[in-house]
C-alpha positions as CSV (number, residue, x, y, z in Angstrom):
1,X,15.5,132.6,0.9
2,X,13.7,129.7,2.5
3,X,16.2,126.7,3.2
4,X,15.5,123.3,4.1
5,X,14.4,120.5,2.5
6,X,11.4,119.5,4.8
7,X,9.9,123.3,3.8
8,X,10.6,123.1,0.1
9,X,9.0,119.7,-0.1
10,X,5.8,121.1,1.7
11,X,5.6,123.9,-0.2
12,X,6.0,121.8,-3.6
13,X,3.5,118.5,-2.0
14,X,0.7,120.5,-2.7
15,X,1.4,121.2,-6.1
16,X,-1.3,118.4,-8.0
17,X,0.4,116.7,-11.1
18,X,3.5,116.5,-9.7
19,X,5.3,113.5,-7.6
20,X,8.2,114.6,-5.4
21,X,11.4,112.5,-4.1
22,X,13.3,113.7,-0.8
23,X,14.4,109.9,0.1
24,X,18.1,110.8,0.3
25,X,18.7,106.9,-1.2
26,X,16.2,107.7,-4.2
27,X,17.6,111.3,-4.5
28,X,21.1,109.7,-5.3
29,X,20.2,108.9,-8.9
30,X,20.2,112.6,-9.9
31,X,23.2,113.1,-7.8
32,X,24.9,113.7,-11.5
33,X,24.8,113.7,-14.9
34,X,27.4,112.2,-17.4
35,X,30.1,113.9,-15.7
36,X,29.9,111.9,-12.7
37,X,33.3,113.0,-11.4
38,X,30.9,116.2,-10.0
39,X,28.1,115.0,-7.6
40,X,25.7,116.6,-5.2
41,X,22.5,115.8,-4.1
42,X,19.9,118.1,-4.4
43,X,17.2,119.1,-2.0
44,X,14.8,117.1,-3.7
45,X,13.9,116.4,-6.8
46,X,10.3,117.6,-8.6
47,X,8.5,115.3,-11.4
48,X,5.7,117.3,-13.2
49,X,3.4,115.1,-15.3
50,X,2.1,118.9,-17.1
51,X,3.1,122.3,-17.5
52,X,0.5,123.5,-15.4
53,X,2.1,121.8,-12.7
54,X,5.9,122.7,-14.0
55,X,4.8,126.0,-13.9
56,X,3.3,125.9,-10.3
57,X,6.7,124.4,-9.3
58,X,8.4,127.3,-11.0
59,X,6.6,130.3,-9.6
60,X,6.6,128.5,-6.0
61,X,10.2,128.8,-6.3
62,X,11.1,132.2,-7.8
63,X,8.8,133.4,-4.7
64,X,11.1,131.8,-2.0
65,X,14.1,132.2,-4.0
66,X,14.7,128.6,-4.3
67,X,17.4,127.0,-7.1
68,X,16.1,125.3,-9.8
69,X,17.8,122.9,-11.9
70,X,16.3,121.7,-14.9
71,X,17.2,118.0,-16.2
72,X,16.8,116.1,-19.2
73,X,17.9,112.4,-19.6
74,X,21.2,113.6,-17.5
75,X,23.7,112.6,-20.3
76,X,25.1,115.5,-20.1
77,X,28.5,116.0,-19.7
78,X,30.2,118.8,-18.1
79,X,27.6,119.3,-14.8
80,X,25.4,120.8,-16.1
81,X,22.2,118.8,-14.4
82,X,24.8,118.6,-11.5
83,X,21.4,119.4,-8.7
84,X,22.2,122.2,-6.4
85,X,22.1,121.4,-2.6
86,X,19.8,124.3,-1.5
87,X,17.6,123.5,-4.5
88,X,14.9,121.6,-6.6
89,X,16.1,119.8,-9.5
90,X,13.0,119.2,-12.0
91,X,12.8,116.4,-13.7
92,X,11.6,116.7,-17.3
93,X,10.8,112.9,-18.4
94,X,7.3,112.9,-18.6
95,X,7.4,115.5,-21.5
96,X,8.0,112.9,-23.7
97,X,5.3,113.3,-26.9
98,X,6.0,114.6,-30.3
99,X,2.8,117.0,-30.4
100,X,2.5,117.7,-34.2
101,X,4.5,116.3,-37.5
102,X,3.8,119.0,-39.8
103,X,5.0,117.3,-43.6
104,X,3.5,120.4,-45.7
105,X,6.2,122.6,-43.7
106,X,8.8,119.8,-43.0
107,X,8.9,120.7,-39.1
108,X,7.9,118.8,-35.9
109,X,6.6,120.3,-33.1
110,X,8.0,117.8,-29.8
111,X,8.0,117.9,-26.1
112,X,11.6,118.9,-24.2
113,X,11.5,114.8,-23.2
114,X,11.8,113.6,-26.6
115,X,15.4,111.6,-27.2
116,X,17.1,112.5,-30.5
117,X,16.8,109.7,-32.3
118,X,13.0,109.0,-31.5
119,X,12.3,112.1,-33.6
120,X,14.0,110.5,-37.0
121,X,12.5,107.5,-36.1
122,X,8.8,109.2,-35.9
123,X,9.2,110.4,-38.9
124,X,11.4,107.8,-41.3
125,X,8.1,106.4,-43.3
126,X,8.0,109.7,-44.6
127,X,11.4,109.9,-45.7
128,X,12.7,112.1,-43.3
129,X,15.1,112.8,-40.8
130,X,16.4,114.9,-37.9
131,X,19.8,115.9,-38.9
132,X,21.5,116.8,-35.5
133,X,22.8,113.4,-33.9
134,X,24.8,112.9,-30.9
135,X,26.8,110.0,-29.9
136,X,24.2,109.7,-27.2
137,X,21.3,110.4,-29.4
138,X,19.4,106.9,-28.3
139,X,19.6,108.2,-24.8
140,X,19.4,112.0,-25.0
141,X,16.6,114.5,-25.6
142,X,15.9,117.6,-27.3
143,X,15.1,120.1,-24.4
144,X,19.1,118.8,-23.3
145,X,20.6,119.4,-27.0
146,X,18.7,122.8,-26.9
147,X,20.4,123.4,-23.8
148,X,24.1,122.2,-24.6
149,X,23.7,123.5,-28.3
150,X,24.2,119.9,-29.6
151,X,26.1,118.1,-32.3
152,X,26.9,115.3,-33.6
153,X,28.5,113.3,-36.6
154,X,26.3,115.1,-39.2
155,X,27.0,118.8,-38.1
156,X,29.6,119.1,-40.2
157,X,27.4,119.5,-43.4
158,X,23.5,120.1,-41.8
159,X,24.7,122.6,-38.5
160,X,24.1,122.2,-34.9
161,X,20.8,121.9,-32.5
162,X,20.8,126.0,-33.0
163,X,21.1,125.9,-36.8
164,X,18.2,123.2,-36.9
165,X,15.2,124.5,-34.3
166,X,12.9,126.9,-36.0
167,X,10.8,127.8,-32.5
168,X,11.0,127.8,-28.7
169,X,8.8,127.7,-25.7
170,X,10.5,128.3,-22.2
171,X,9.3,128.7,-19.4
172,X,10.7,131.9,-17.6
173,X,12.4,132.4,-14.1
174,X,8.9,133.9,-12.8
175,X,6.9,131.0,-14.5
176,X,5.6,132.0,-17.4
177,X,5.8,130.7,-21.0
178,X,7.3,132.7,-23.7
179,X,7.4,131.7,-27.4
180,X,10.6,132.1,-29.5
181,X,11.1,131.7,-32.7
182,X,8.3,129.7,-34.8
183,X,6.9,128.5,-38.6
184,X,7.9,131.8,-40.2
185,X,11.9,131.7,-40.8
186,X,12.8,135.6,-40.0
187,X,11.1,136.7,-36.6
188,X,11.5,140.5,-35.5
189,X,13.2,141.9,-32.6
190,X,16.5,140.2,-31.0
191,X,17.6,136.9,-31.8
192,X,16.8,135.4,-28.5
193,X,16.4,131.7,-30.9
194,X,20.2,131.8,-30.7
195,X,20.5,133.5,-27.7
196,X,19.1,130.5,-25.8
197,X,20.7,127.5,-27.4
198,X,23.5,126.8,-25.8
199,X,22.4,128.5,-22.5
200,X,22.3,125.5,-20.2
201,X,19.3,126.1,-18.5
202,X,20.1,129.7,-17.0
203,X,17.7,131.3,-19.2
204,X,14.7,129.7,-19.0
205,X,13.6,126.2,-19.2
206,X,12.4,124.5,-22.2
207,X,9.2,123.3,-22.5
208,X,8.6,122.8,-26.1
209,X,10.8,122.9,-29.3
210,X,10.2,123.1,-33.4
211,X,12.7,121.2,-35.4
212,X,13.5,121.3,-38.8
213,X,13.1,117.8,-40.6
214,X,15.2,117.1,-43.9
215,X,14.6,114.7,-46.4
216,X,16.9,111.7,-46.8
217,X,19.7,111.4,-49.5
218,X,18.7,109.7,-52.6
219,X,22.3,108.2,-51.8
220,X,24.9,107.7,-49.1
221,X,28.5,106.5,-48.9
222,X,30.9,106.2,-46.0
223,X,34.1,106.1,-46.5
224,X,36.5,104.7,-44.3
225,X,40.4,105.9,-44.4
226,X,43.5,104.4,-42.4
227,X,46.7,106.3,-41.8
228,X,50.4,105.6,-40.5
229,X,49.9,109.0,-38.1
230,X,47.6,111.0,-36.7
231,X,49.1,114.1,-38.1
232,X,48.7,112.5,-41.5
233,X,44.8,111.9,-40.9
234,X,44.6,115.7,-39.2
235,X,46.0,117.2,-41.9
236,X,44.2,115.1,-44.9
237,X,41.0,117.2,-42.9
238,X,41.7,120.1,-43.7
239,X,42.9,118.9,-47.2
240,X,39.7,117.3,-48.4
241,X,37.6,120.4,-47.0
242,X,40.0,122.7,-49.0
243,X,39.1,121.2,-52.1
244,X,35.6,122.4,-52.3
245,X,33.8,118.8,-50.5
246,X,31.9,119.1,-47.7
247,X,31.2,115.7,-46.3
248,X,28.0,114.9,-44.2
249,X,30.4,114.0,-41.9
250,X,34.1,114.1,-41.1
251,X,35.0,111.9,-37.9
252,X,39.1,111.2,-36.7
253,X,39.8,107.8,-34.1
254,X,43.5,107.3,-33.3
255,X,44.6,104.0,-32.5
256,X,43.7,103.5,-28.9
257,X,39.8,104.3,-29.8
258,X,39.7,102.1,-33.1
259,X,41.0,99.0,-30.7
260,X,38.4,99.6,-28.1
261,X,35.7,100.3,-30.7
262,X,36.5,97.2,-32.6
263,X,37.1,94.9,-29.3
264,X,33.3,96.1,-28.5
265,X,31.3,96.5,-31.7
266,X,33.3,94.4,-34.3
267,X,33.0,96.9,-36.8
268,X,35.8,95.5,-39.1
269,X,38.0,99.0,-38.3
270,X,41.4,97.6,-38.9
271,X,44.2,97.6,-36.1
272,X,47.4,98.1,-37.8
273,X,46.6,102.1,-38.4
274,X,47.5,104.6,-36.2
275,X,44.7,107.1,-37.0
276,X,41.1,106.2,-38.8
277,X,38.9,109.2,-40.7
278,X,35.4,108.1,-41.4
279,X,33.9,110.5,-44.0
280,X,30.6,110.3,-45.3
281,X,29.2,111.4,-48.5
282,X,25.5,112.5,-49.3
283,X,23.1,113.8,-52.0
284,X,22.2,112.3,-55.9
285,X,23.7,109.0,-57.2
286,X,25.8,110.8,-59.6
287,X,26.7,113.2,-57.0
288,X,28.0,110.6,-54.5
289,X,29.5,108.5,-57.4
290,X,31.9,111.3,-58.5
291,X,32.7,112.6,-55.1
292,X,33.5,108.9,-53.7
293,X,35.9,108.7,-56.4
294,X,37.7,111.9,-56.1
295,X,37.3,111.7,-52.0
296,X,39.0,108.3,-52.6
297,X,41.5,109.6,-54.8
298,X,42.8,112.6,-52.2
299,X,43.0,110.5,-49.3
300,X,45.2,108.9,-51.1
301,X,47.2,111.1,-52.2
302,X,47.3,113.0,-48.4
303,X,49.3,109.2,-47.0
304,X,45.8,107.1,-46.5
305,X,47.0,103.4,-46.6
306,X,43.6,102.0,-47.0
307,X,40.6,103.0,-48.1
308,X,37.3,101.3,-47.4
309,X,33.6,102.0,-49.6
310,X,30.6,101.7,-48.1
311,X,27.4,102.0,-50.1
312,X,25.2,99.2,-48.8
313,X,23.2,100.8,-45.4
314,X,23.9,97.5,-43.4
315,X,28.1,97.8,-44.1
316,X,27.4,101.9,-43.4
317,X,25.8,101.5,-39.8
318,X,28.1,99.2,-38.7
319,X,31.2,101.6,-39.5
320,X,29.5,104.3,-37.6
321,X,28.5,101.9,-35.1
322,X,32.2,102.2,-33.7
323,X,32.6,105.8,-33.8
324,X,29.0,105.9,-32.1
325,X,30.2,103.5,-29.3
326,X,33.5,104.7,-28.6
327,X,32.7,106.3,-25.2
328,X,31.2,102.9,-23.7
329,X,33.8,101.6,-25.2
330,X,36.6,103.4,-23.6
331,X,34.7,102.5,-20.8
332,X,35.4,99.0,-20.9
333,X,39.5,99.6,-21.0
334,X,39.5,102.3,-18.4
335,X,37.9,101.8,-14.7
336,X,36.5,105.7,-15.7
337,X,37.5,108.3,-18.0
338,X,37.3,112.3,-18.2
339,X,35.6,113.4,-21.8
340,X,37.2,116.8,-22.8
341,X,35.4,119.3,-25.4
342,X,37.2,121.8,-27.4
343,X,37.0,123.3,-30.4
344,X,39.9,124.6,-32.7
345,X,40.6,125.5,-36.3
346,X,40.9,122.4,-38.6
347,X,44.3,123.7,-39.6
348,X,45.4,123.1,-35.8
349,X,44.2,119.3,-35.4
350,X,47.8,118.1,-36.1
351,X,49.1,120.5,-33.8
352,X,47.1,119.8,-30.9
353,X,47.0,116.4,-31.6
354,X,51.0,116.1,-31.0
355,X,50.5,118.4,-27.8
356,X,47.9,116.2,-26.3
357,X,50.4,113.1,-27.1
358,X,52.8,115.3,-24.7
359,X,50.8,116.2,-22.3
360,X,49.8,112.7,-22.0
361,X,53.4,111.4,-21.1
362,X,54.1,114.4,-18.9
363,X,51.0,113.3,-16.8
364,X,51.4,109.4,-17.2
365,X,47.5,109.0,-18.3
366,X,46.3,107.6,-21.5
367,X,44.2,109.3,-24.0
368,X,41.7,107.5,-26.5
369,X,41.2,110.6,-28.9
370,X,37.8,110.8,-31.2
371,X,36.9,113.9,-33.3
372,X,34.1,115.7,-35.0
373,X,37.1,116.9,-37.3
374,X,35.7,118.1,-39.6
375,X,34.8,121.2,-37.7
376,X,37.5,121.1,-35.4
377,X,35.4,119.9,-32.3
378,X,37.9,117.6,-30.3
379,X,36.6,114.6,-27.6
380,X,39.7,113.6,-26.2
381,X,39.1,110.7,-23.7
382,X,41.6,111.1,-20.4
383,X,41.5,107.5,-19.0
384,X,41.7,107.2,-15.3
385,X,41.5,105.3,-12.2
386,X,39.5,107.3,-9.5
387,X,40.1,104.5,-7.0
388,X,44.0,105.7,-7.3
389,X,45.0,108.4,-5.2
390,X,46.1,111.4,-7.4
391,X,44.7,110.6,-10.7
392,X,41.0,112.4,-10.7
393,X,42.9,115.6,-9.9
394,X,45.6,114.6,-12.7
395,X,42.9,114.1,-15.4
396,X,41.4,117.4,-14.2
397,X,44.4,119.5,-14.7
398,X,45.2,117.6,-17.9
399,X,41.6,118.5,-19.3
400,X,42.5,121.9,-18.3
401,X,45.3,122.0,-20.3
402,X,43.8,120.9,-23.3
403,X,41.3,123.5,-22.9
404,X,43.3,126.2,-22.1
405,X,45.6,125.1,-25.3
406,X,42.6,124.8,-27.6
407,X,42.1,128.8,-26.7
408,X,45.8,129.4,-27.2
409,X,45.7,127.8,-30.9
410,X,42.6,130.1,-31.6
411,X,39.4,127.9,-30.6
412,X,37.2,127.7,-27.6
413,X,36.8,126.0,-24.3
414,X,33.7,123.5,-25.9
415,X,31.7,122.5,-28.8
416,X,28.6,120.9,-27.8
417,X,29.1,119.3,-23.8
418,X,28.4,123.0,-22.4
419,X,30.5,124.6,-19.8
420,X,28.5,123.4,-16.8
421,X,31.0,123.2,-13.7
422,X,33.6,121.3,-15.4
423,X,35.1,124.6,-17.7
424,X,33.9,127.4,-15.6
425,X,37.4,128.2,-14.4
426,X,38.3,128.5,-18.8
427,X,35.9,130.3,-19.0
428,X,37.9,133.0,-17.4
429,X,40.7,132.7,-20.0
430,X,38.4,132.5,-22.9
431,X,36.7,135.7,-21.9
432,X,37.5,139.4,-20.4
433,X,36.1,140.5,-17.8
434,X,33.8,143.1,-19.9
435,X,32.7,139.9,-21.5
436,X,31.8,138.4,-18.7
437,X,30.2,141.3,-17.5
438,X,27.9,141.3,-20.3
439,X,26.8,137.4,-20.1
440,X,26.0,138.6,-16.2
441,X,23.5,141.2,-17.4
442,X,22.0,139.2,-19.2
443,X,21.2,136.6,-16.6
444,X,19.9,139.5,-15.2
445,X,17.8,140.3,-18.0
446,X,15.9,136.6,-18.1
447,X,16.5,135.8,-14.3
448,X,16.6,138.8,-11.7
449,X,16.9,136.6,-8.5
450,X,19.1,134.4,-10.0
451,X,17.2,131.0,-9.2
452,X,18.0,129.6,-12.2
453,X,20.7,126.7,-12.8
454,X,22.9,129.0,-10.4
455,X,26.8,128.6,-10.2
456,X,27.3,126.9,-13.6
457,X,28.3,128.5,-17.3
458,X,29.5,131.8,-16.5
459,X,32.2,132.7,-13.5
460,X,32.2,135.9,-11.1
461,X,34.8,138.0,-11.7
462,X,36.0,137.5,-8.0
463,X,36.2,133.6,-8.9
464,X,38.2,134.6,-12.3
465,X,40.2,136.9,-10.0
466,X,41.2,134.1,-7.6
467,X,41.4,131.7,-10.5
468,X,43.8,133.8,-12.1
469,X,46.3,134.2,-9.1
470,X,46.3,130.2,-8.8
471,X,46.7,129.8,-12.3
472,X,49.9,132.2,-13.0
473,X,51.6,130.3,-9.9
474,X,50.7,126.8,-10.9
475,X,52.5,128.1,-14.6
476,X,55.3,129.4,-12.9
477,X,56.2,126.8,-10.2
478,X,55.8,124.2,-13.4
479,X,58.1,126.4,-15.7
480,X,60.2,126.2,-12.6
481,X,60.4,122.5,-12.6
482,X,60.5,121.6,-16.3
483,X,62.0,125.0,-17.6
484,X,60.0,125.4,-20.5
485,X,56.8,127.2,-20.7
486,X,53.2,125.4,-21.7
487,X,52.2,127.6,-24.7
């Protein structure tokens, strides 16, 4: 392997197309991504203006062995743009066009550099839309979603980045550019479409994606429910989806996340509730019309104490305004905060909900909580101060918890934020060591010298083995001390 900055950055300087950055200052910008509590700086950092040059960068590196880490708009947030110090980290900015709008077909063909809500907006004088939307979607871009396997408020009913990309093209370990997926909806062979959402980079890098575009509802209503209790809210979930609805979207805020939303955006969320559910409804006028009225009627009768209609588009953006701005928002209460990603059974939101509440007192840290509850994927907000000794490593192991409980109660260690570097060590309780096996082969498969996004997603079984020996004597000393056990 060749090591050293000053050699990678004369290899990569001759590369045309492409400026580099190995000013340690300058480098310090890509030092992270969302999930700042991980840093390192990288070796240097490439910026290809084509994918001639991207590839160039690509093959120079599989032939010295040198890590690559891919990076979108860095919103990420569970390290998985974190740069590796031996490596390149390529930036992927200057991909930024939508290359075709095919309306015949309803499908855009876009560049990895797009942000999510660009593509909507390209397209909204045709009366379309992009249905997967992030809270970050103004900032982040499409070859990230692909990467994290994306949600947002809308997954609920229309599915996540996977469920709306018809075609890849990636750029492989060695180089070279493959083509996955495409017009036609059934392709032959493996499901490698799947296979690579969701696969943070390790796979191959994405250089150009196919979306699905859907046409707007003839109508929309939001509807905007407040309860005396969380567990009232959680269960009224599970409730509603029982009864044959399935919002557009289906999004829970406890009390300390409707205060700091409303403090920042003014959305009119009211502050004598303990727990908020903003559902939204989609599809014909007479569709919406009866299901706002029976929606209404069954929050209701599940212990809402208010319920708020909004028809009018004006009223309907700014109630998702605050669910969209809760994570700056948080931000303005806390000095930082640790965003956790879980996903459990609806059924278990009132459940988990009361554990987190416990495990919050237990480690003397505040949590803002904010759900995609409709499908059970969980953003609790840990609010710390990393300027006080002791609490980074507290909101860490408190994260952990939730994660590890989230497995416990039958879900998984993430939704949309990717496993990165922040869940690696869950990944070891999530998955056997034949599992993990498995997801090693096929790294193999894609990337045989392993130079792709390396350390990040998927543990060695020697890291799961020492994890494991630290983990059953951190539960032991604790069921020492407190003389219960966690789960």
């Amino acid at each position: 392997m060749m090591s050293g900055p000053e050699a990678i950055t004369n290899l990569l300087k001759r590369i045309p197309d492409a400026s580099i950055i190995d000013d340690p200052n300058r480098l310090r910008v890509y030092e992270s991504d969302g999930l700042t509590a991980k840093k390192q700086l990288p070796a240097l950092v490439a910026i290809p203006d084509t994918v001639a040059a991207l590839q160039q960068i690509v093959r120079t590196c599989y032939q010295h062995a040198i890590p690559v880490v891919a990076r979108g708009a860095g919103t990420g947030l569970s390290g998985g743009a974190m740069p590796h110090p031996r490596g390149v980290l390529v930036s992927l900015a200057r991909f930024n066009r939508i290359l075709e709008v095919d309306e015949e077909n309803l499908l855009a063909r876009i560049e990895p550099g797009v942000t999510n809500l660009a593509i909507s907006d390209a397209v909204s004088h045709l009366d379309l839309f992009y249905a997967p939307d992030p809270s970050s979607q103004v900032a982040c871009t499409i070859g990230g979603n692909v990467a994290e396997n994306s949600g947002g408020v809308h997954c609920l009913k229309y599915g996540l980045t996977v469920h709306n990309v018809r075609g890849l093209k990636i750029l492989t370990a060695e180089g070279d550019i493959v083509s996955v997926g495409g017009v036609e909806y059934d392709q032959q062979g493996f499901d490698l479409l799947a296979l690579l959402h969701g696969s943070e980079g390790m796979l191959g890098i994405v250089i150009e994606v196919t979306v699905n575009l859907i046409a707007n509802p003839a109508s929309v209503a939001v509807l905007m429910a407040g309860f005396d209790t969380c567990a009232a809210a959680a269960d009224a979930v599970g409730s509603l989806i029982g009864q044959g609805i399935i919002p557009a979207g289906l999004e829970l805020m406890d009390r300390l996340a409707i205060q700091a939303a409303e403090d920042f955006v003014q959305a009119g969320y009211p502050l004598d509730v303990e727990a908020l559910l903003l559902c939204e409804l989609d599809g014909s006028d007479d569709d919406v019309l009866e299901q706002v009225n029976l929606v209404e009627q069954h929050l209701r009768k599940c212990g809402a104490v208010s319920v708020t209609v909004a028809i009018d588009a004006s009223e309907r953006a700014r109630l998702w305004q605050g669910r969209k701005a809760a994570f700056p928002a948080v931000g303005r209460i806390s000095p930082d905060y640790y965003c956790m990603d879980g996903t459990i059974p609806r059924k278990q939101l009132a459940e988990v909900l009361d554990r987190i509440t416990v495990l919050s007192t237990e480690y003397g840290l505040r949590v803002a909580n904010v759900f995609h509850a409709g499908d059970g994927n969980l953003h609790p907000l840990i609010l710390y101060d990393a300027n006080v000794s002791g609490e980074l490593a507290a909101a860490e192991a408190f994260g952990a918890e939730i994660l590890e409980l989230c497995v416990a109660v039958g879900g998984t260690i993430t939704g949309e934020h990717g496993v990165g570097v922040e869940k690696i060590d869950q990944m070891c309780i999530q998955f056997s060591d034949h599992e993990l096996a498995v997801f090693h082969g096929v790294k193999r498969a894609f990337d045989i010298k392993g130079i792709l996004n390396p350390g990040k997603a998927v543990p060695t079984l020697n890291r799961c083995a020492e994890f494991g020996a630290m983990h059953v004597h951190s539960i032991q000393a604790s069921e020492v001390e407190s003389g219960m056990e966690r789960f």
